[in-house]
PLY file of the C-alpha trace (Angstrom):
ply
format ascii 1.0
element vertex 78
property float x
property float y
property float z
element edge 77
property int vertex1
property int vertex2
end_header
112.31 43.47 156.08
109.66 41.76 157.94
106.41 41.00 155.49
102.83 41.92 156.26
99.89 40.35 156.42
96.08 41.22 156.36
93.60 39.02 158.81
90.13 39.00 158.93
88.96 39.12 162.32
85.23 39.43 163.81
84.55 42.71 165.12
83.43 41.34 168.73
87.44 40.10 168.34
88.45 43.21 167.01
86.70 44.95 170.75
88.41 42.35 172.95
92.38 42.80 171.62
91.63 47.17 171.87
90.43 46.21 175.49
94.10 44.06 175.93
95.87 47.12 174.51
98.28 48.55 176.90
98.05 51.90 175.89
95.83 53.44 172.77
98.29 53.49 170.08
99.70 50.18 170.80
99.50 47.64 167.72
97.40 45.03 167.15
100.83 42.92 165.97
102.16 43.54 169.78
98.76 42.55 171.52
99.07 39.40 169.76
102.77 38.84 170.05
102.12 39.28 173.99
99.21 36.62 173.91
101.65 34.13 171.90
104.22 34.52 174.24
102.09 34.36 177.00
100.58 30.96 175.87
103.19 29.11 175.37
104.60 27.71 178.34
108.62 26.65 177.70
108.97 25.06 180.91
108.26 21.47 181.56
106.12 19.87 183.88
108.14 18.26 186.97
108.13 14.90 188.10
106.47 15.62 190.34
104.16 17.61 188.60
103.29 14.96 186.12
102.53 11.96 189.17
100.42 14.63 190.68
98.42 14.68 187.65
98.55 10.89 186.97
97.12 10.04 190.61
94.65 12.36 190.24
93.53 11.09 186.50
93.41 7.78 188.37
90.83 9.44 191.14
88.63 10.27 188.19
89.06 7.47 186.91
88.07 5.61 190.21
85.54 8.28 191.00
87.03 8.39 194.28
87.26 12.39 193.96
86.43 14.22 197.46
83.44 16.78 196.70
85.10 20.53 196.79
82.19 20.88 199.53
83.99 18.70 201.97
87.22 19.97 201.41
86.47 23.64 202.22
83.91 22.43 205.08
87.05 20.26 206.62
89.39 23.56 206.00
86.81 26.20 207.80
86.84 27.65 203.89
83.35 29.75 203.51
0 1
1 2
2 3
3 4
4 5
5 6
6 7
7 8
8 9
9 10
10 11
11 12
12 13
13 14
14 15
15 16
16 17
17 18
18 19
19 20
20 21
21 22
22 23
23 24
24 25
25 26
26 27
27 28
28 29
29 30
30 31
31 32
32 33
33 34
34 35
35 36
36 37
37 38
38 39
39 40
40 41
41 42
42 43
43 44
44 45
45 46
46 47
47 48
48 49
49 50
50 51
51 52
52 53
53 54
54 55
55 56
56 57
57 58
58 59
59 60
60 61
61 62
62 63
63 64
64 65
65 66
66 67
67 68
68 69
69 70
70 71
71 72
72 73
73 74
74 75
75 76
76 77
């Protein structure tokens, strides 16, 4: 048999998991079970993945980022 718990949690909290409730009834246990699951991310970064990230740490780094403003004005993006 599984074993229980009691949490204190702020009311504003309390609001914000009913609001993530799939249906009224649902439990508070299977709101945050779905959170959890949904923040843990099994999968590892690619390769390629992880040089995307290290070339653009390095940009930062540099401060040779391209201002989003340029980008969407050389892309027609409004």
């Amino acid at each position: 048999m599984q074993a229980a718990s009691s949490i204190y949690i702020r009311e504003d909290l309390k609001t914000r998991l009913n609001s993530l409730k799939h249906h009224p009834k649902e439990s508070y246990n299977d709101v945050i079970e779905r959170l959890v699951t949904l923040a843990i991310d099994d999968e590892p970064l690619s390769e390629e993945t992880l040089r995307g990230l290290e070339e653009s740490l390095k940009e930062v780094r540099e401060g040779t980022l391209i201002p989003e403003k340029e980008i969407m004005k050389k892309y027609g993006v409004k």
